[in-house]
C-alpha positions in Angstrom: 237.4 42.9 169.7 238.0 46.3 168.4 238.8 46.9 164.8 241.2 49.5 163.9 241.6 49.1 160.1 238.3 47.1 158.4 236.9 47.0 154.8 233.5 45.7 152.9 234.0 43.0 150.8 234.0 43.8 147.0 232.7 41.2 144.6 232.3 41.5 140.8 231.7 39.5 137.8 233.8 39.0 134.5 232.6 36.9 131.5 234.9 35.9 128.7 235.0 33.5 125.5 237.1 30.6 125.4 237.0 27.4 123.1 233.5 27.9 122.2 232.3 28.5 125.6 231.2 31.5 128.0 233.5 31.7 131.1 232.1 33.7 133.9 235.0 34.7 136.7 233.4 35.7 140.2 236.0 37.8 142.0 235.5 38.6 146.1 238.4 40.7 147.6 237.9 40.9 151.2 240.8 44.0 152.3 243.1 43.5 155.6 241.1 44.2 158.5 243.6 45.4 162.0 241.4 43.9 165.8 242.7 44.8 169.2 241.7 43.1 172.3 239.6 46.6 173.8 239.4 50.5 172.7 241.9 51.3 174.9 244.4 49.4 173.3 243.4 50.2 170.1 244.7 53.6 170.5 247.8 52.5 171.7 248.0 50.1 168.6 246.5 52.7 166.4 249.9 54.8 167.1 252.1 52.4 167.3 250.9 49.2 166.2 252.3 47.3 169.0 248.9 45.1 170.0 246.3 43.7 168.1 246.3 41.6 165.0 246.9 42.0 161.0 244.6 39.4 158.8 246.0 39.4 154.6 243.9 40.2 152.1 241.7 37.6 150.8 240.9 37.1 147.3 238.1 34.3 146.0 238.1 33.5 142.5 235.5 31.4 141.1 235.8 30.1 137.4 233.0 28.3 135.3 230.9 28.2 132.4 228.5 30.6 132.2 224.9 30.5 131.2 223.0 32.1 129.7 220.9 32.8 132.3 224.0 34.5 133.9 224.5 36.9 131.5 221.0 38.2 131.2 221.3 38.4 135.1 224.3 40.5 134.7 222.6 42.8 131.6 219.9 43.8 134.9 222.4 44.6 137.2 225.6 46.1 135.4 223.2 48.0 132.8 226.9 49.8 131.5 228.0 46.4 130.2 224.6 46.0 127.9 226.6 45.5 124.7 229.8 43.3 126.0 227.6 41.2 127.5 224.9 41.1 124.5 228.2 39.8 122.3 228.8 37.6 124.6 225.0 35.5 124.4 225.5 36.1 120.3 228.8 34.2 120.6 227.2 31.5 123.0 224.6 31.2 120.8 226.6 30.3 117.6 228.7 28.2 119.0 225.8 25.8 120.3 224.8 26.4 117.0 227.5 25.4 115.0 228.2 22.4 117.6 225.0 20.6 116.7 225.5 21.4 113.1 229.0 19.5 113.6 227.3 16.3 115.8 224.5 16.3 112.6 227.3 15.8 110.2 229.1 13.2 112.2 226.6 11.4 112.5 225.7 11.6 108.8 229.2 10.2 107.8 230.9 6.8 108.2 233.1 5.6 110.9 236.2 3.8 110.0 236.3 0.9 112.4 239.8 -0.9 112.5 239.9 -4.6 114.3 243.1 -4.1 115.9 242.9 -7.7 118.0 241.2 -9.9 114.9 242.2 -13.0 116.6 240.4 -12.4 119.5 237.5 -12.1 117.7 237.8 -15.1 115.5 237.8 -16.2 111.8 234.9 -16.0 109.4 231.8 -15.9 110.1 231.5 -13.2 112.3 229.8 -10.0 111.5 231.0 -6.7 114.1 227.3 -4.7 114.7 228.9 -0.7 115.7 226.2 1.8 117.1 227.0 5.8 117.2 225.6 8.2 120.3 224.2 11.0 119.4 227.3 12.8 118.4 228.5 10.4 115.8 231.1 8.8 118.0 231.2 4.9 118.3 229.0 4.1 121.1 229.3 0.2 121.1 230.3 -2.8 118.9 229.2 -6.2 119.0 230.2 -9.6 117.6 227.7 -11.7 116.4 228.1 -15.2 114.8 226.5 -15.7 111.4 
């Protein structure tokens, strides 16, 4: 094949905060590349465009939480985006922080339970045993007779 019209593929990185989370966005635009079946007809379809064939352009968008692993990679090789990219470990940072503060707290306070099928579970004598996970959600409840 003979290329008339071809182009590099360009890849970057964007990071951005959302919901207490580091997004990082990995773009790859791959441009319209023009083939023809030899040189000769490459001229021909270099001035007229008559032979040969036209691919789109290609654009690969990848979307996911970044680490922060990632972003040091990316202070190394985009050294112009030090400080965006330092606010953006700060802000990852704090928010893990202030996420275990929140699990601590839940699991430090009480959990309404309501018995929404009591006759299932019977009449007296009965005592419902409710464990948390580590986040203070209900993690399981049992029913044990007394």
């Amino acid at each position: 094949m003979y290329k008339l019209i071809t182009s590099e593929p360009t890849s970057c990185a964007r990071y951005m905060a959302v919901n207490g989370k580091v997004i990082k966005m990995l773009f790859t635009i791959k441009g319209t590349e023009i083939f023809t079946a030899d040189a000769r007809l490459g001229k021909i379809a270099e001035n007229a465009l008559i032979a040969g064939s036209v691919t789109p352009t290609s654009v690969d968008i990848k979307v996911g939480e970044a680490t922060e692993a990632d972003l040091l990679a990316a202070q190394k090789s985009h050294p112009g985006k030090m400080l965006e990219l330092e606010k953006m470990i700060s802000y990852m940072k704090a928010c893990k922080e202030t996420a275990k503060e929140a699990a601590a707290k839940a699991a430090q306070e009480p959990i309404r339970v309501e018995i929404t099928n009591a006759r299932e579970v019977g009449g007296t004598g009965k005592i419902i045993e409710v464990s948390r996970n580590g986040d203070g959600t209900i993690a399981a409840a049992t029913v044990r007779q007394v």
